[in-house]
Structures are given as C-alpha cells and as structure tokens.
FITORVEX-603952 format. One record per residue: y, x, z of N, C-alpha, C in turn; residue number from 0; residue in three letters. Coordinates in nm, 3 decimals. Example, Ala and Ser with C-alpha at 12.3 -4.5 7.8 and 13.67 -1.06 7.14 Angstrom:
% FITORVEX-603952
PT       n.y       n.x       n.z      ca.y      ca.x      ca.z       c.y       c.x       c.z   seq   type
PT    -0.569     1.319     0.780    -0.450     1.230     0.780    -0.330     1.320     0.780     0    ALA
PT    -0.225     1.285     0.708    -0.106     1.367     0.714     0.003     1.290     0.787     1    SER
END
This chain:
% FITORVEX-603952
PT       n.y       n.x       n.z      ca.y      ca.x      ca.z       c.y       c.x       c.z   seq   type
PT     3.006     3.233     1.411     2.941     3.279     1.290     3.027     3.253     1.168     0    UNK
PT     3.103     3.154     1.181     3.152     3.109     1.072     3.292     3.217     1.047     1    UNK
PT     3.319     3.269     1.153     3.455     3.297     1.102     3.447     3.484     1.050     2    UNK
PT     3.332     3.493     1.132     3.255     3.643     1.027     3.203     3.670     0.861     3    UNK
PT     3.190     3.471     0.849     3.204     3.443     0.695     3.338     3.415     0.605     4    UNK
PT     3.414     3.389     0.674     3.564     3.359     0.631     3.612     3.485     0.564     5    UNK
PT     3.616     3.560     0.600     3.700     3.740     0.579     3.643     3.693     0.425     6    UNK
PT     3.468     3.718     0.435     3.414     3.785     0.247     3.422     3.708     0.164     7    UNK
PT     3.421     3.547     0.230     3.445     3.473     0.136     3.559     3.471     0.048     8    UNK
PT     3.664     3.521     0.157     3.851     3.515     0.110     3.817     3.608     0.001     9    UNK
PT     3.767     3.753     0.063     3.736     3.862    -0.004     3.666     3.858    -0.177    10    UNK
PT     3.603     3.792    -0.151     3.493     3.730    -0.306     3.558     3.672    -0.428    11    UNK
PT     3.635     3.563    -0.307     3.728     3.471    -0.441     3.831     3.538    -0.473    12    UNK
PT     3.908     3.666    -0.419     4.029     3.716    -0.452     3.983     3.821    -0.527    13    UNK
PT     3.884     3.859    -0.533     3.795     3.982    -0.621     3.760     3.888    -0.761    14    UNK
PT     3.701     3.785    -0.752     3.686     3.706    -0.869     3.816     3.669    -0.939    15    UNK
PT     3.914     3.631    -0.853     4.036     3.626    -0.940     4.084     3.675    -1.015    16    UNK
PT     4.070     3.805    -0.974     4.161     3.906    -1.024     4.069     4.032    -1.109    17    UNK
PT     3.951     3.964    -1.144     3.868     4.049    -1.235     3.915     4.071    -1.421    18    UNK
PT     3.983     3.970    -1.433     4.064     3.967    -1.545     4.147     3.842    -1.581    19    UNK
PT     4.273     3.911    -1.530     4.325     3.808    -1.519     4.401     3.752    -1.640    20    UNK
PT     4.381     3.838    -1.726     4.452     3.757    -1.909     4.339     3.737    -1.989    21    UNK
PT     4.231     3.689    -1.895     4.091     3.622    -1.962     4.098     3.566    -2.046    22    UNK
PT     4.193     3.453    -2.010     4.248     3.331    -2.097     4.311     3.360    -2.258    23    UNK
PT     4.401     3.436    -2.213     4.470     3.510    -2.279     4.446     3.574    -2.419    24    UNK
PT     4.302     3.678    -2.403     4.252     3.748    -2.473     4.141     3.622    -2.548    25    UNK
PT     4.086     3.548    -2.457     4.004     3.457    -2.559     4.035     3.402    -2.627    26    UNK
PT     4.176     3.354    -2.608     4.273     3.244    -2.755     4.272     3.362    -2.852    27    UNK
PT     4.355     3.466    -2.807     4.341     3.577    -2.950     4.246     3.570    -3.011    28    UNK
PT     4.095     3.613    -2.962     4.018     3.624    -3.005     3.932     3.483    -3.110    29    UNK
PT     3.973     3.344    -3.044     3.943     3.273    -3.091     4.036     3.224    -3.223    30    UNK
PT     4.173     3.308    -3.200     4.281     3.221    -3.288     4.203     3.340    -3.452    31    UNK
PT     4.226     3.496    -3.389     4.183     3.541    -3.502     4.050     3.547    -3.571    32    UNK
PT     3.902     3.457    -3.500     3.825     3.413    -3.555     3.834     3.327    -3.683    33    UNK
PT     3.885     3.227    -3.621     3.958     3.151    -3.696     4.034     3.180    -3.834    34    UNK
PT     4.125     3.269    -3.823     4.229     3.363    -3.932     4.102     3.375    -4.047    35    UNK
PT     4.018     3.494    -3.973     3.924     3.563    -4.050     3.815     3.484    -4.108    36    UNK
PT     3.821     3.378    -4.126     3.712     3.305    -4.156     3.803     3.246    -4.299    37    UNK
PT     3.911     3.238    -4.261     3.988     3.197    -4.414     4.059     3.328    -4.510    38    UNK
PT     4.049     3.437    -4.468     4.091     3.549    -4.486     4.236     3.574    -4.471    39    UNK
PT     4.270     3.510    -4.363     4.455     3.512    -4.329     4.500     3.656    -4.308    40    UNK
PT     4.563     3.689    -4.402     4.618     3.836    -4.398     4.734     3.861    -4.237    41    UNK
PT     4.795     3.718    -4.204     4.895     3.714    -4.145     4.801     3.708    -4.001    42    UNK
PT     4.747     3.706    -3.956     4.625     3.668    -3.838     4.611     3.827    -3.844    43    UNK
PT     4.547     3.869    -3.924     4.515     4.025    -3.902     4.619     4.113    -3.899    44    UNK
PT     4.705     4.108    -3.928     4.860     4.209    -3.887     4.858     4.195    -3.798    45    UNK
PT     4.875     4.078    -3.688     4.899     4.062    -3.551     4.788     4.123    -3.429    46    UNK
PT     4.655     4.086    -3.498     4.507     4.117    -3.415     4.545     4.310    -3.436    47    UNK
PT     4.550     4.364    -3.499     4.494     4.440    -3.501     4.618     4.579    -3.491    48    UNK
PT     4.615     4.685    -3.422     4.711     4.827    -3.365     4.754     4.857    -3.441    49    UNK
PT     4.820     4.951    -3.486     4.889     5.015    -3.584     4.787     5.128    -3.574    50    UNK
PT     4.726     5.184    -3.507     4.627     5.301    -3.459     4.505     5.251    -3.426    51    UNK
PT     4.444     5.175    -3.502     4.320     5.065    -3.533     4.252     5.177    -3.544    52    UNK
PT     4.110     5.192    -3.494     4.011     5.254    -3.527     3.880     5.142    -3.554    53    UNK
PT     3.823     5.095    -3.655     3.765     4.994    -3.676     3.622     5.085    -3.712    54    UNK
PT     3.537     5.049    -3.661     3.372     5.064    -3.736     3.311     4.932    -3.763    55    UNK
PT     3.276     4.936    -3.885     3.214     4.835    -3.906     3.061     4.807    -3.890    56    UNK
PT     2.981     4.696    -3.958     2.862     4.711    -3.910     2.770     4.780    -4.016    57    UNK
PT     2.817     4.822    -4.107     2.795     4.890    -4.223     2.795     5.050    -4.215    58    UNK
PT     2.871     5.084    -4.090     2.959     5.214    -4.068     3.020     5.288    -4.113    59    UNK
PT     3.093     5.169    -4.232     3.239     5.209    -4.243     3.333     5.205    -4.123    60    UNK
PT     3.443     5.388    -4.112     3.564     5.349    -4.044     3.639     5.332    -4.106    61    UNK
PT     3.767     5.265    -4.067     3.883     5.198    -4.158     3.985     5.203    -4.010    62    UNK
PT     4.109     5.194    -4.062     4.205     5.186    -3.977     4.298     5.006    -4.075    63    UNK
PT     4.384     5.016    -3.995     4.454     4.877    -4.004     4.467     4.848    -4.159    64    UNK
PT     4.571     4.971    -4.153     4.651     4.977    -4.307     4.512     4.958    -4.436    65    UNK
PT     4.412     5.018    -4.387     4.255     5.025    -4.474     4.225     4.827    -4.505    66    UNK
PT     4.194     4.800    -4.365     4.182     4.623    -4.385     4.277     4.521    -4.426    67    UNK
PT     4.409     4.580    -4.413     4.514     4.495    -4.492     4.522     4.521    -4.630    68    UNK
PT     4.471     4.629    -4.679     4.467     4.654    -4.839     4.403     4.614    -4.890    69    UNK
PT     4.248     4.611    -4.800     4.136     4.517    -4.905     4.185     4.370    -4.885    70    UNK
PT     4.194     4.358    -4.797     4.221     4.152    -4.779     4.310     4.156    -4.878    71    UNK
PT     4.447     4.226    -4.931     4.528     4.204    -4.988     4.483     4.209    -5.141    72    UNK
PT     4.404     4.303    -5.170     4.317     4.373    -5.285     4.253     4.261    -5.356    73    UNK
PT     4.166     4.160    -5.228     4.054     4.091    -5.276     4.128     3.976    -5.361    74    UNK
PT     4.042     3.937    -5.455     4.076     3.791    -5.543     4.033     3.676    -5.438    75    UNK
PT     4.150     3.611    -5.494     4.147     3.479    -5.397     4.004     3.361    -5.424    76    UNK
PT     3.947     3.326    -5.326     3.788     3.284    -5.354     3.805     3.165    -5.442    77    UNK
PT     3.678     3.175    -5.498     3.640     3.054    -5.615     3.657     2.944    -5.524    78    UNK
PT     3.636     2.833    -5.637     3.695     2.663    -5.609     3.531     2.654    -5.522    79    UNK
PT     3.420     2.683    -5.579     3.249     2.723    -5.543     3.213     2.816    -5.402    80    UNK
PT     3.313     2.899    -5.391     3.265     3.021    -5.314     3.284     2.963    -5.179    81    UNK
PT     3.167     3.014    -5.105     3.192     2.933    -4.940     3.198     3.038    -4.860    82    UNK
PT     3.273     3.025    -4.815     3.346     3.138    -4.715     3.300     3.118    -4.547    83    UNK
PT     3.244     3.246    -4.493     3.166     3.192    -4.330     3.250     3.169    -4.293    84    UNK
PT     3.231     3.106    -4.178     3.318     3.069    -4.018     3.241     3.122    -3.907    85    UNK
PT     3.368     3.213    -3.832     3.346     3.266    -3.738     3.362     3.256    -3.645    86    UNK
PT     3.261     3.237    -3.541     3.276     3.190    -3.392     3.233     3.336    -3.309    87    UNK
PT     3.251     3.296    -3.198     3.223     3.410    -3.032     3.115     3.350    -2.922    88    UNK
PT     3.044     3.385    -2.912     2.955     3.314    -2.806     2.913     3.505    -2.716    89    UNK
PT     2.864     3.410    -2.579     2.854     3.481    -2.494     2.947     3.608    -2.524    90    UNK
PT     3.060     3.590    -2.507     3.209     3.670    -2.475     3.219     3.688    -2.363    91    UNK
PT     3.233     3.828    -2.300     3.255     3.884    -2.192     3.391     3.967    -2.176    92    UNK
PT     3.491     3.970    -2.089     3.628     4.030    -2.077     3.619     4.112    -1.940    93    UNK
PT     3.677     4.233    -1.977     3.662     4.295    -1.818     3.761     4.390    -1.871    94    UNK
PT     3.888     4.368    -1.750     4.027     4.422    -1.787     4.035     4.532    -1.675    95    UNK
PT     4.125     4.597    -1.720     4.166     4.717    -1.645     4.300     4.762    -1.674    96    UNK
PT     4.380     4.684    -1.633     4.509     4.690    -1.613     4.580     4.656    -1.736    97    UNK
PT     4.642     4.750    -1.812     4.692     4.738    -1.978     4.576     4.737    -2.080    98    UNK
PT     4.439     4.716    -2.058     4.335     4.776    -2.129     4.262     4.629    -2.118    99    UNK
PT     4.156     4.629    -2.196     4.079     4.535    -2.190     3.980     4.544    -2.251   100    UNK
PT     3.842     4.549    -2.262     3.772     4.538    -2.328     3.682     4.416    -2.338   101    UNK
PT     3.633     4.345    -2.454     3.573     4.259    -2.504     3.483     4.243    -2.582   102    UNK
PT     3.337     4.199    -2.536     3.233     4.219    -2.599     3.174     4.069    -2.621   103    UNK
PT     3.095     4.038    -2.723     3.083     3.862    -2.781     2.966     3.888    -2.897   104    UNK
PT     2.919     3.812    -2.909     2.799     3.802    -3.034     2.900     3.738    -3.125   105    UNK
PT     2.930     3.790    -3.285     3.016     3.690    -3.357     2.884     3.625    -3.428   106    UNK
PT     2.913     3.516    -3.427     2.819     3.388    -3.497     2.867     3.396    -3.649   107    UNK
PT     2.827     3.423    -3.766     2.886     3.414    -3.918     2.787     3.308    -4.005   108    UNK
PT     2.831     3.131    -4.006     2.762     3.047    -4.047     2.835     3.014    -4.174   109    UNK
PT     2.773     3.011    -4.288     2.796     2.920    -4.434     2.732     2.841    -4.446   110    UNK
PT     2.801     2.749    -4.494     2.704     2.613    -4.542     2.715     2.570    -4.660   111    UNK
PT     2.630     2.604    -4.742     2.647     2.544    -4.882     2.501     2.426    -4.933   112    UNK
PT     2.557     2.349    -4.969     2.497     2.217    -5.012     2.378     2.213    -4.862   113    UNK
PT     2.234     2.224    -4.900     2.209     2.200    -4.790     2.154     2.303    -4.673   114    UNK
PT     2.184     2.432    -4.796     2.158     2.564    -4.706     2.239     2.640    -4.631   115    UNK
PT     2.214     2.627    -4.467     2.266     2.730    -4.377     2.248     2.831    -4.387   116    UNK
PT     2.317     2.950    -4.361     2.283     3.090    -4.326     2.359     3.091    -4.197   117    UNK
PT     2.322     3.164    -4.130     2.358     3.228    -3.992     2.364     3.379    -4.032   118    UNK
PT     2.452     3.461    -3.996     2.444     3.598    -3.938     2.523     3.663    -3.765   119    UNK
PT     2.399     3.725    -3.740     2.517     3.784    -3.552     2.539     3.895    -3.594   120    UNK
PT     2.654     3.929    -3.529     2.666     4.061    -3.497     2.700     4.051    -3.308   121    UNK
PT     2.690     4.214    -3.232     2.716     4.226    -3.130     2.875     4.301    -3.144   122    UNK
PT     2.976     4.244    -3.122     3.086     4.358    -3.129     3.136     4.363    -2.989   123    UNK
PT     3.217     4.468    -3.033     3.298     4.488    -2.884     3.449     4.529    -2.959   124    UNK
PT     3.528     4.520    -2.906     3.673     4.530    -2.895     3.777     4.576    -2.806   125    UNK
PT     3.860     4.687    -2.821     3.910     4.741    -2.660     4.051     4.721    -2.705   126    UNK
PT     4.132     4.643    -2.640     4.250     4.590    -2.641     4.347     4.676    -2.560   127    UNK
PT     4.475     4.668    -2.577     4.585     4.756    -2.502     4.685     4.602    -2.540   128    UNK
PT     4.727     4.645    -2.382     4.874     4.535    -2.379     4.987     4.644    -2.394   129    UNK
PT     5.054     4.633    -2.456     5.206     4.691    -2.522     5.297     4.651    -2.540   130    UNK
PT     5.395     4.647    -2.458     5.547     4.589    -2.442     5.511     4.422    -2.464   131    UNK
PT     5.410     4.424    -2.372     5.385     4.251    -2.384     5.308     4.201    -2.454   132    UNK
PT     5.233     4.261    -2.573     5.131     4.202    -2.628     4.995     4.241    -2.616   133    UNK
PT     4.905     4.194    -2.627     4.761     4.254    -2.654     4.757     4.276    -2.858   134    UNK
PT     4.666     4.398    -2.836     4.648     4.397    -3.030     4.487     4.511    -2.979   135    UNK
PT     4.411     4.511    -3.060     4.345     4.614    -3.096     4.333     4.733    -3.136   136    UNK
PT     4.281     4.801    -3.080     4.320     4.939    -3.097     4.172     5.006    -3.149   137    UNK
PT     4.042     4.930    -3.107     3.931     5.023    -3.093     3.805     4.861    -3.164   138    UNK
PT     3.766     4.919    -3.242     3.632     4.784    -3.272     3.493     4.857    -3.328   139    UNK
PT     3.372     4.778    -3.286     3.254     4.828    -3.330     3.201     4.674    -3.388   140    UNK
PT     3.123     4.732    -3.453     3.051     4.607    -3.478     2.891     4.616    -3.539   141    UNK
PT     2.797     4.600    -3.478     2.673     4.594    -3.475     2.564     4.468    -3.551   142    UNK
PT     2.516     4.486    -3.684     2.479     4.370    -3.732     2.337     4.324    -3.599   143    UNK
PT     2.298     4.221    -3.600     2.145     4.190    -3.583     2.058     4.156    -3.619   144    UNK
PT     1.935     4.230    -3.602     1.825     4.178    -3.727     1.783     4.060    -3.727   145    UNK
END
C-alpha cells in the first residue's frame, strides 16, 4: 500500500515546489517597495515599476510610470507635522507562470498620529514580467475597501 502512496506523494511535493518558484523573490520586491512608498522614495519606484506600466488606481485613475514619477517628483516634500502611512501586504498570494507573475495582497495603509489610528485596505493585484533578469511591473489595479 505504501508504495502506491510514494509516486503522489513525490508527485505533490514536486508540484508544490515548483508552483512559484521566485516566491521569495517577488515578496522582498514587494515588501522592499512597500516600504519605498510609504516614505515616498522616488528611487524604489523607478525600479518597481515597467517602462510600459499600466497602473489603475483605486480612484480609477490610469497613469503609466512616467505619470507616477512626475507627481512623486511634483509633490512638496511633507511637513515637519504631516504623517505619512505605512504600507504593509497581508494575505499575499504569488502564482507564477514562467516570466510572468502575478500578485495579489490586501495593502494595509496605517497612520498614527498622536493617539489616532487610521487604517485603510485596499485589494490589489500586480502582474510582473521577468526581463533580462529582473522582475518590474507592468500591470496594477487597485481596489479601495469599504
């Protein structure tokens, strides 16, 4: 009996392996340019994002790359007062397909000022292309929640 279980088991774990295998990979991005965007790092978003960016926002504005590097660049640098969110990823899901990747995550958007929290989610998704070695973005949605 046992060795009629051996085959699917092999079968299971080599299917799980290899379900995405720059899992790792794509979550540091994703976590490094959380990070970026929470301080408004212009230099974080050149790298995250395609040259052929198609961005929707949760507003439903589209914008392409060159669009989000002009406003970040545009915007006045925040007050000594102004509290700027931090952005996290929870329940992040990756499911790759060869040079492609897509990535879907609730972004968490928390401020804290004196003793008031705000929270905001959104649901986004993100479809990544690896290109001469890198991953960047090519495709983003982003969905507020009520």
């Amino acid at each position: 009996m046992s060795t009629l279980f051996a085959p699917a088991i092999l079968l299971l774990t080599l299917a799980s392996a290899t379900v995405a295998p720059d899992a790792t990979i794509l979550r540091s991005l994703l976590d490094e340019f959380l990070a970026g965007a929470s301080r408004n790092d212009v230099a974080v978003h050149e790298r995250f994002w395609a040259e052929d960016l198609i961005y929707t926002g949760s507003s439903g504005r589209r914008v392409g790359k060159a669009q989000i590097l002009a406003d970040l660049r545009a915007a006045p640098p925040p007050a000594a007062d102004e509290v700027l969110p931090v952005f996290t990823a929870e329940d992040v899901r990756i499911q790759q397909y060869g040079d492609a990747a897509l990535v879907a995550f609730q972004l968490v958007a928390t401020s804290v000022s004196g003793d008031s929290t705000q929270v905001g989610r959104y649901l986004n998704s993100g479809m990544f292309l690896k290109r001469k070695g890198r991953w960047q973005v090519v495709g983003w949605q982003a969905t507020k929640l009520p």
